[in-house]
N, C-alpha and C positions, 0 to 999 in steps of 0.2 A: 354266628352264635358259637363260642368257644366256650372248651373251661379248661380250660387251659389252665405272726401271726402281725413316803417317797426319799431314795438317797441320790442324790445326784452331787457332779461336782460342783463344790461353790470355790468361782473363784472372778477376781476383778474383772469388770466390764470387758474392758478394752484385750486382757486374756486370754475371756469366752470369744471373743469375735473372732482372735485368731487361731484357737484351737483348729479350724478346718482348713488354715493355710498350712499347717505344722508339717500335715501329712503323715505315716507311720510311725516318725520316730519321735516328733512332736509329742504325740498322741499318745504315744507308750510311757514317755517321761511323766506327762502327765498324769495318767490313770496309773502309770506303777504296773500295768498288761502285757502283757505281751498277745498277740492272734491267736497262740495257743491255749491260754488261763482264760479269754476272752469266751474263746469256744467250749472249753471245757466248762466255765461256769451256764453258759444257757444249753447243754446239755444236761446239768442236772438240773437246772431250772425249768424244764418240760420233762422230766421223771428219775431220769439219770442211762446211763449206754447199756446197761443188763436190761433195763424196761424195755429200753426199745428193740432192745435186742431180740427181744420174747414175743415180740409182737408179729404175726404172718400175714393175717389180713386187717383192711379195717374198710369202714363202710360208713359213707355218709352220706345223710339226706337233709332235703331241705328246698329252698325255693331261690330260684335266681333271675335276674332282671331280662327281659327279653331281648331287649337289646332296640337301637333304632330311638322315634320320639315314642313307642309304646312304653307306657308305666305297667303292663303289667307283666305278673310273678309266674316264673314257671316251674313246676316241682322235679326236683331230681334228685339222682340216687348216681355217687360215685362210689366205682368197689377198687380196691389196692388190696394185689397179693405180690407174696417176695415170688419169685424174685424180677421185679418189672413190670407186672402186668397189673393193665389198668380198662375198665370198662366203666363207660358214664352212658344214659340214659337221661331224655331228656323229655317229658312229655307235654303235648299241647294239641289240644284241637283235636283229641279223641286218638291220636299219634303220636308214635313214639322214635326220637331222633337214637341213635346209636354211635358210640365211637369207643372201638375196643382196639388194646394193643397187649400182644400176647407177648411183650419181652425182645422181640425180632420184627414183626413188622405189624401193622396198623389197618385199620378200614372202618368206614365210616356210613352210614344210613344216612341221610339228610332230606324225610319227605315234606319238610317244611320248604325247600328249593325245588319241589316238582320232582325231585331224584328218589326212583322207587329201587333202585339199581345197588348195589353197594362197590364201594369204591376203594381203591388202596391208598391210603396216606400218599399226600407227598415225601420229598427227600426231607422237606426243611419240618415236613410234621413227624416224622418221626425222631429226629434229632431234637425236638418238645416232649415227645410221649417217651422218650426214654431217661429222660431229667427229670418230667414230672411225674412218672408212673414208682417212682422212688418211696418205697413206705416213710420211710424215717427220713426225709428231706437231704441237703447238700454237707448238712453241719455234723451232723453223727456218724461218729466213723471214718470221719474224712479223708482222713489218713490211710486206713485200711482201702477204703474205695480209689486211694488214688488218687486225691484230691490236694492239691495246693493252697494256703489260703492267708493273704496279704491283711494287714492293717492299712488304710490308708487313712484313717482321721477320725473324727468326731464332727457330726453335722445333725441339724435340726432335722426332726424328720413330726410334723404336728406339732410344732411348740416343743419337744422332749427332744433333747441330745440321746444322741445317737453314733455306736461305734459302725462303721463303714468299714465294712469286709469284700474284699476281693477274693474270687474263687474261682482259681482255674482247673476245670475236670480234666480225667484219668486224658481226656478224647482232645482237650484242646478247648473245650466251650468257657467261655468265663461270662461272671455276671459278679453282682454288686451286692450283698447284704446287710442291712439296716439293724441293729440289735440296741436294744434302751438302755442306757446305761444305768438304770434301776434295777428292770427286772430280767434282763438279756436275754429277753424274749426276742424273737423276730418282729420287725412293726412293718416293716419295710422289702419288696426282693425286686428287683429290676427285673423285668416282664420281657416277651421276645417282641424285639418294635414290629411295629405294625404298618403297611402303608396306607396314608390316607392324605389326600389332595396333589395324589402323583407323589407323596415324598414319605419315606421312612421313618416315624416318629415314635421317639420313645413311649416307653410303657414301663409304669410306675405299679406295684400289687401295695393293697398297706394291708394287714391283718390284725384283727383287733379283739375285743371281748372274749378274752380266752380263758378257756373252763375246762375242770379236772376229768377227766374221762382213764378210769383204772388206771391211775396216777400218774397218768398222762396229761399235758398241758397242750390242749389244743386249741386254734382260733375259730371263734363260731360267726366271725364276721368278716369277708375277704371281699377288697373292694378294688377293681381296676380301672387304672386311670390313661388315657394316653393322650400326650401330651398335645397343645394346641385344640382340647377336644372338651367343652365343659362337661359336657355327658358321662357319667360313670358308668360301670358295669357291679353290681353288688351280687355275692352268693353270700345268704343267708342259712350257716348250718341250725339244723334243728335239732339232730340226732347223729352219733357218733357209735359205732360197734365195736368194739375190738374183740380180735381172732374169731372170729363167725366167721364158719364152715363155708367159704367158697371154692365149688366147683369148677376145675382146669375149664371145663369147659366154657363157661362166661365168656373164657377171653378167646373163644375159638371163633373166626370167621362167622359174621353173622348172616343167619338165614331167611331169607327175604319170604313170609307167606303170602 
């Protein structure tokens, strides 16, 4: 259990098909973009870089899929403060799972595996909870953070094209982003693979149903996919806080009663 968002181009068939062989500069002729107008416009199309600039915490709840052939919903509450720190809560069975990371390093409750003990992040979980514990995502700021970020094409992602972003962090980490050429929203982020059947398998996030939150645009439906696997994993948000008073402490080592 981890927890780890019409104008389009019209153009001749045979065109469309190869937009996604083009590659960056295919893609840029195309669309008239360049990675950088690309980024800049779905930054204001989730509020603009002073909104998010103003933002310190935020706080979401809502219910997520238990994971396994169990269909059922388990409620939870994640909290994001700048700078890094992330604490999720997971409740089920009269118990509650914990996984907090204060910026530097990570630990985690898990009394659904029999572990009453709290435990320190792995190398490779922390190298996740410092990418995801990011208030304002890869794309905001990028530059400032230190961040590099590649066109490589236009690709389907649900039936809707889709501009395909590469982004290499300040650290060396890269991954893949999905943005619609509509509304340059995020649809799409390539996930950290997962292993399963002995072998390493991709991991696809799509984000979807996204709604104004203090003029913020955020996705209230994030669903994980990995690959060879028909089973998804869905978080369902319900409710969204922005800058609500969270205490340093949240993300301090948690205390085992």
């Amino acid at each position: 259990m981890k927890v780890s968002c019409v104008l389009r181009m019209v153009v001749p068939t045979g065109v469309a098909l190869s937009i996604s062989l083009l590659g960056a500069s295919g893609a840029q002729a195309l669309s008239g973009l360049t990675a950088a107008q690309i980024i800049d416009k779905n930054v204001a199309a989730k509020g603009g870089l002073q909104a998010w600039r103003a933002v310190q915490t935020m706080t979401f709840a809502g219910k997520m899929d238990a994971g396994g052939k169990s269909k059922a919903q388990l409620p939870f509450v994640l909290e994001k403060k700048r700078t890094r720190k992330m604490r999720v809560e997971i409740a089920f069975a009269n118990d509650t799972a914990v996984q907090v990371y204060d910026g530097a390093n990570g630990w985690k409750l898990r009394p659904y595996l029999g572990r009453r003990t709290v435990e320190p992040y792995t190398s490779e979980e922390l190298k996740s909870a410092a990418y995801e514990a990011d208030v304002d995502g890869p794309l905001v700021d990028y530059a400032g953070k230190g961040s590099k970020v590649v066109l490589e094409g236009v690709e389907k992602v649900e039936n809707q094209d889709a501009y395909k972003l590469k982004i290499t962090m300040k650290g060396g980490q890269a991954e893949h982003v999905w943005l619609d050429l509509a509304t340059f929203l995020e649809v799409k982020v390539e996930g950290t693979p997962r292993r399963m059947d002995g072998k390493m398998r991709p991991v696809s996030i799509y984000l979807r149903d996204y709604k104004t939150v203090n003029g913020l645009k955020v996705p209230y439906v994030i669903e994980t996919a990995v690959e060879g696997n028909r089973d998804t994993h869905k978080m369902l948000i319900e409710t969204v806080a922005v800058n609500q008073k969270l205490d340093d402490t949240l993300f301090e080592k948690p205390i085992v009663k």
